[in-house]
PyMOL commands that place a pseudoatom at each C-alpha (Angstrom):
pseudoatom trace, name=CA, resn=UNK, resi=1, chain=A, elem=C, hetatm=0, pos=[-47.205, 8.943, 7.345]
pseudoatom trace, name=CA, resn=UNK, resi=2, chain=A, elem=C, hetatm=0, pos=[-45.814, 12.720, 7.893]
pseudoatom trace, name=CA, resn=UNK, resi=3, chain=A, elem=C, hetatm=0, pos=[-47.406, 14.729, 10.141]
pseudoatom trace, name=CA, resn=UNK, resi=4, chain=A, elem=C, hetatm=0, pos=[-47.001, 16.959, 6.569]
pseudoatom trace, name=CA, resn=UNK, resi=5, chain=A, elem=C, hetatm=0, pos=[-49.602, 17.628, 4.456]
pseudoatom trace, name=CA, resn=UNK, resi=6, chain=A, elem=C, hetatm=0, pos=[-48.780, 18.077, 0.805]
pseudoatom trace, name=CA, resn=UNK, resi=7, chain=A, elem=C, hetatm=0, pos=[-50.974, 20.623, -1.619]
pseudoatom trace, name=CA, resn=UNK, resi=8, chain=A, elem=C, hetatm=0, pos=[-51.335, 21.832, -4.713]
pseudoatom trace, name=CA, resn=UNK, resi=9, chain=A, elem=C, hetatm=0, pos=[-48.671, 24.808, -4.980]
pseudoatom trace, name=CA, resn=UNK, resi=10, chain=A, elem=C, hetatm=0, pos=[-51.454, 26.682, -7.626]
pseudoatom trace, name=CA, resn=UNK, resi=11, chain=A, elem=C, hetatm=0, pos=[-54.764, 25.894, -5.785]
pseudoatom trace, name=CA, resn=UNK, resi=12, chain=A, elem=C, hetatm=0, pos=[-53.900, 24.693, -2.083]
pseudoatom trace, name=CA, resn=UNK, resi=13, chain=A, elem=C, hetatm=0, pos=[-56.006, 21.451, -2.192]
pseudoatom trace, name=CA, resn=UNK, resi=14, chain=A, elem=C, hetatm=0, pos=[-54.413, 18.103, -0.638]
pseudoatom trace, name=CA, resn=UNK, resi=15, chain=A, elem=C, hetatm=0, pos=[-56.010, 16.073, -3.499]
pseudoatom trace, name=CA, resn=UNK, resi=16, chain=A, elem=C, hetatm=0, pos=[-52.662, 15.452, -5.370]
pseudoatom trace, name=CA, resn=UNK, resi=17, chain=A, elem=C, hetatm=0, pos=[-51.974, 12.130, -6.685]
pseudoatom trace, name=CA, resn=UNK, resi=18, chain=A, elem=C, hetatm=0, pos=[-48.051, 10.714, -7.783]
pseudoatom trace, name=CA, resn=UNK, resi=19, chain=A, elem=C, hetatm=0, pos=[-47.135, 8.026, -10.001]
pseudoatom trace, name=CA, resn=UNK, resi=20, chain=A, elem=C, hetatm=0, pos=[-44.638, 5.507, -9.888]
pseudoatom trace, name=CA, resn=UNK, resi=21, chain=A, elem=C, hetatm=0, pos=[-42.991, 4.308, -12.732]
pseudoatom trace, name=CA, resn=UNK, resi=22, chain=A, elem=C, hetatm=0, pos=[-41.403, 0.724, -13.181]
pseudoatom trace, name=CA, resn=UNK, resi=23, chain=A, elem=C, hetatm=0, pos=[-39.382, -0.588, -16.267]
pseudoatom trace, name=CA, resn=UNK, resi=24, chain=A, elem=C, hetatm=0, pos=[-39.929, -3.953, -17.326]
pseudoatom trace, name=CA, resn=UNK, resi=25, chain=A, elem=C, hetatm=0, pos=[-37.510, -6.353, -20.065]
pseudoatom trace, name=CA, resn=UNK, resi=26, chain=A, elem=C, hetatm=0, pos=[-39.381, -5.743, -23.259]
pseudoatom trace, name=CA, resn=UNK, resi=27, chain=A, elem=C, hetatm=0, pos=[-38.477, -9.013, -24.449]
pseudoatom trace, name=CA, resn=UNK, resi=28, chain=A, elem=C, hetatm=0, pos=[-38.978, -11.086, -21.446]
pseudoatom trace, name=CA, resn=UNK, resi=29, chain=A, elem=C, hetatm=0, pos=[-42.067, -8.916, -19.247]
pseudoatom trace, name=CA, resn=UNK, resi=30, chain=A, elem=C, hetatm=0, pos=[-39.817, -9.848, -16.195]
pseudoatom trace, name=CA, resn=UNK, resi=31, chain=A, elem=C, hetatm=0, pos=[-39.067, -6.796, -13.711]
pseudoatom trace, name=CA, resn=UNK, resi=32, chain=A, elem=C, hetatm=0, pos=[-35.927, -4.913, -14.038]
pseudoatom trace, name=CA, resn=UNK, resi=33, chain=A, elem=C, hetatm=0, pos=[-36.183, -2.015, -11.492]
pseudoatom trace, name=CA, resn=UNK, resi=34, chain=A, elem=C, hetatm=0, pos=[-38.869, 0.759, -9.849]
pseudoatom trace, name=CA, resn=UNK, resi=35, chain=A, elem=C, hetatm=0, pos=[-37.340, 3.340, -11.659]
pseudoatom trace, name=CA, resn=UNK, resi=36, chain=A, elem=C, hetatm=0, pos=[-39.290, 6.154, -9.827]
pseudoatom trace, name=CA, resn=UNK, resi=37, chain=A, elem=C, hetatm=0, pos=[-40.945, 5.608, -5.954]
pseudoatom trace, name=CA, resn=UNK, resi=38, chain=A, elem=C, hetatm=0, pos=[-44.058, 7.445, -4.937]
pseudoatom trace, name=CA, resn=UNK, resi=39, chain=A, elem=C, hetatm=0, pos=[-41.595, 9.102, -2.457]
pseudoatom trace, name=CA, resn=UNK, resi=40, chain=A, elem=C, hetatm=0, pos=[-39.038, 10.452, -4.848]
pseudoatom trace, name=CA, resn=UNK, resi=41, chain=A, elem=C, hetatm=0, pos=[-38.756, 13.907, -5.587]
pseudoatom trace, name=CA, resn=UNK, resi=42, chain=A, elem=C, hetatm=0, pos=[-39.156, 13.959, -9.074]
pseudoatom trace, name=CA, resn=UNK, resi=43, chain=A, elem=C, hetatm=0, pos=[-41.887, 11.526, -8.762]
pseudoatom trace, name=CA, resn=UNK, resi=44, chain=A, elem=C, hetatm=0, pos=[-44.781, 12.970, -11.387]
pseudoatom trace, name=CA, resn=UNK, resi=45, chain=A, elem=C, hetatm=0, pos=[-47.542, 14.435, -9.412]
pseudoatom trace, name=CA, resn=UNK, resi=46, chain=A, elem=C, hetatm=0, pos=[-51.491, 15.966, -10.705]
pseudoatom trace, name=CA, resn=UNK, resi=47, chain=A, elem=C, hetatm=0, pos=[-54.128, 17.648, -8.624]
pseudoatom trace, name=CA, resn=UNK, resi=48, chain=A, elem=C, hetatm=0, pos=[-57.050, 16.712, -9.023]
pseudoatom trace, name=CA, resn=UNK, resi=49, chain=A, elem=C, hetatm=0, pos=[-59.266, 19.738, -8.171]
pseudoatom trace, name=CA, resn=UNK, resi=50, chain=A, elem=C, hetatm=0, pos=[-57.249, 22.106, -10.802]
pseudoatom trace, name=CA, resn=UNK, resi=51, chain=A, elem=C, hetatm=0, pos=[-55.282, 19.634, -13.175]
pseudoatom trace, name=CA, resn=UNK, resi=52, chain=A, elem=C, hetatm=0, pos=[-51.841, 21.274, -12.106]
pseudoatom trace, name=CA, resn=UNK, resi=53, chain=A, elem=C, hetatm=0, pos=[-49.265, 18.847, -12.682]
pseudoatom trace, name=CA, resn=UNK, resi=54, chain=A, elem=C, hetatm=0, pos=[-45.745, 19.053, -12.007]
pseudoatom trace, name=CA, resn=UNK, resi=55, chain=A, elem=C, hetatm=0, pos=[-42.672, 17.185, -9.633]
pseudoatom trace, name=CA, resn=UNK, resi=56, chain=A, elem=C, hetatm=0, pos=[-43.351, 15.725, -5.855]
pseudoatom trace, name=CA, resn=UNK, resi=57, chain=A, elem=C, hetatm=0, pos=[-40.649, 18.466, -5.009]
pseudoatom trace, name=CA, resn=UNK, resi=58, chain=A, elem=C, hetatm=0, pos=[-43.112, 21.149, -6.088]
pseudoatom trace, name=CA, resn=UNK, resi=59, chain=A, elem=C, hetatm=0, pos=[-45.871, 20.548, -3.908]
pseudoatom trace, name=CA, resn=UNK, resi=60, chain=A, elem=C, hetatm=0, pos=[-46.115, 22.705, -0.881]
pseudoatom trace, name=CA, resn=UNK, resi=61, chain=A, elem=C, hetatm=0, pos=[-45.536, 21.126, 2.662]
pseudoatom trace, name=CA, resn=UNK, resi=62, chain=A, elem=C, hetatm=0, pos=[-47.582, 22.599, 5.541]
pseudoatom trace, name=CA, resn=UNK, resi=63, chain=A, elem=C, hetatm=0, pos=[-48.994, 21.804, 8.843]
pseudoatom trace, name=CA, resn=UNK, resi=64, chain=A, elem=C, hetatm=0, pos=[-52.018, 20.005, 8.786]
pseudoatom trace, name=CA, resn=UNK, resi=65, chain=A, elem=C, hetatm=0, pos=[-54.964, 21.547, 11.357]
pseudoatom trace, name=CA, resn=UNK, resi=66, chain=A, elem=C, hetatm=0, pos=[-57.661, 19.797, 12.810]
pseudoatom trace, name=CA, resn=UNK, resi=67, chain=A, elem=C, hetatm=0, pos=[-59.925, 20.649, 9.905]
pseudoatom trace, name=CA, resn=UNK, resi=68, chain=A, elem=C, hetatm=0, pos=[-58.020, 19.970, 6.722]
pseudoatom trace, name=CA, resn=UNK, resi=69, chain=A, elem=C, hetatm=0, pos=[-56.283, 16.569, 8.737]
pseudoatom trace, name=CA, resn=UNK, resi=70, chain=A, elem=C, hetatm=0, pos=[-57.580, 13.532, 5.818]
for i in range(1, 70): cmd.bond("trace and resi %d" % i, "trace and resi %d" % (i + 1))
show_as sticks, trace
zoom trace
């Protein structure tokens, strides 16, 4: 992990969650691809303190300090 800690742009909290998408073969169910990675930018990301939802790119990056460090 980054010594980065990633918040919520509207409420500063570090409970964000991202989701990864992956396509499948609709008529087979095999695996075609991991269309979007957790580490993308335009990964889809929520808080979960304020339900502001957005892109991984929009989350602020700071510093973490001995007290907010997860």
């Amino acid at each position: 992990m980054s010594d980065q800690l990633l918040t919520c742009p509207q409420c500063g909290s570090a409970k964000v969650t991202v989701t990864e998408e992956t396509k499948w073969m609709v008529n087979t169910g095999e695996h075609y691809c991991h269309s979007v990675k957790a580490h993308d930018s335009d990964a889809k990301v929520a808080c979960l303190k304020c339900d502001w939802d957005g892109a991984r790119r929009d989350l602020t990056a700071t510093h973490p300090t001995k007290d907010t460090k997860q």
